[in-house]
N, C-alpha and C positions, 0 to 999 in steps of 0.2 A: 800741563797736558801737551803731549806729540800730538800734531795732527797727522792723519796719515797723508805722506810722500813730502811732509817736511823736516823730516828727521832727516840733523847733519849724519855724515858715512860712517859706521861704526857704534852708530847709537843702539845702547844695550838698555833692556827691560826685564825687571824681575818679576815673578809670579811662582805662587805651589799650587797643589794641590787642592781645590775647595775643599772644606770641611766637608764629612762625611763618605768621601768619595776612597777614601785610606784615613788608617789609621794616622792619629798625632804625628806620631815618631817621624812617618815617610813624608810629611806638608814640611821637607826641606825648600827653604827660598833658590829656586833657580835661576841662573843669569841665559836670556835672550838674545840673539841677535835681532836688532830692528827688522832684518830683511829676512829675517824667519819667520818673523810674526805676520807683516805683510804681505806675505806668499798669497795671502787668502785660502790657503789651505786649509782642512780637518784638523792637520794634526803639526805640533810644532814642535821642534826639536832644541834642547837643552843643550847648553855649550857644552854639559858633560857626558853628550851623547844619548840620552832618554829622551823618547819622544812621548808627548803628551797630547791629548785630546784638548783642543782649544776649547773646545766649552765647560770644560773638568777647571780649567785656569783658574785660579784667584789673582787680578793683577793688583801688584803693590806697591807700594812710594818705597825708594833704596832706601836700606836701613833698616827693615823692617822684618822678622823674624827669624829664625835658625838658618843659615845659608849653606846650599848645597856646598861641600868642601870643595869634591873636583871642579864642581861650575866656578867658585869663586878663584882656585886656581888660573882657570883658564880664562877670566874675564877681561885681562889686556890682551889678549890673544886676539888675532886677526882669523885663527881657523878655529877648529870643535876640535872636542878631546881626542889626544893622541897616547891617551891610554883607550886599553884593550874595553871594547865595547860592551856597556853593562847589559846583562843578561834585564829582556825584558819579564817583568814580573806581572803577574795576573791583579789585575785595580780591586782592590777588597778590604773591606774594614778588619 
C-alpha cells in the first residue's frame, strides 16, 4: 500500500469502474497517475484521457482485470493520451 505523499514521481495506479455503476464490458482497468489521484479532487482522470468519479473507483492490485488498451498504451508515458479525446459517455448499466 502507497501512503499518501510517499509515492516515488511517476507512480501509476489501476482502478475501473465498481460494479454496477456500468455495464461488464466498460469495468476496463485504467492506469493512474499518482498525482491525479492525490489531487483530492471529485473526479480523476485516466491516462487515456476519461475522467472518472473517484467514488465510482474500484482500486486494484496491477495485474488484475481487462486493461483499458489506450491507458495501457500510455502507461510509460510521462503525459495523458495524445489521441483524440474520447467522447464522454453518460454512467449506465
Amino acid at each position: 500500500m502507497i501512503i499518501s505523499g510517499s509515492a516515488p514521481s511517476g507512480a501509476l495506479m489501476v482502478g475501473r469502474l465498481a460494479r454496477g455503476i456500468v455495464g461488464e464490458t466498460r469495468r476496463v482497468v485504467h492506469v493512474f497517475g499518482m498525482d491525479t489521484v492525490e489531487a483530492g479532487g471529485e473526479l480523476v482522470r485516466t491516462r487515456c484521457g476519461e475522467t472518472l468519479s473517484r467514488t465510482d473507483v474500484e482500486w486494484l492490485t496491477p495485474g488484475t482485470g481487462m486493461p483499458c488498451e489506450r491507458c495501457l498504451g500510455l502507461a510509460g508515458s510521462d503525459r495523458t493520451s495524445s489521441l483524440p479525446v474520447r467522447p464522454q459517455r453518460e454512467l449506465g448499466v
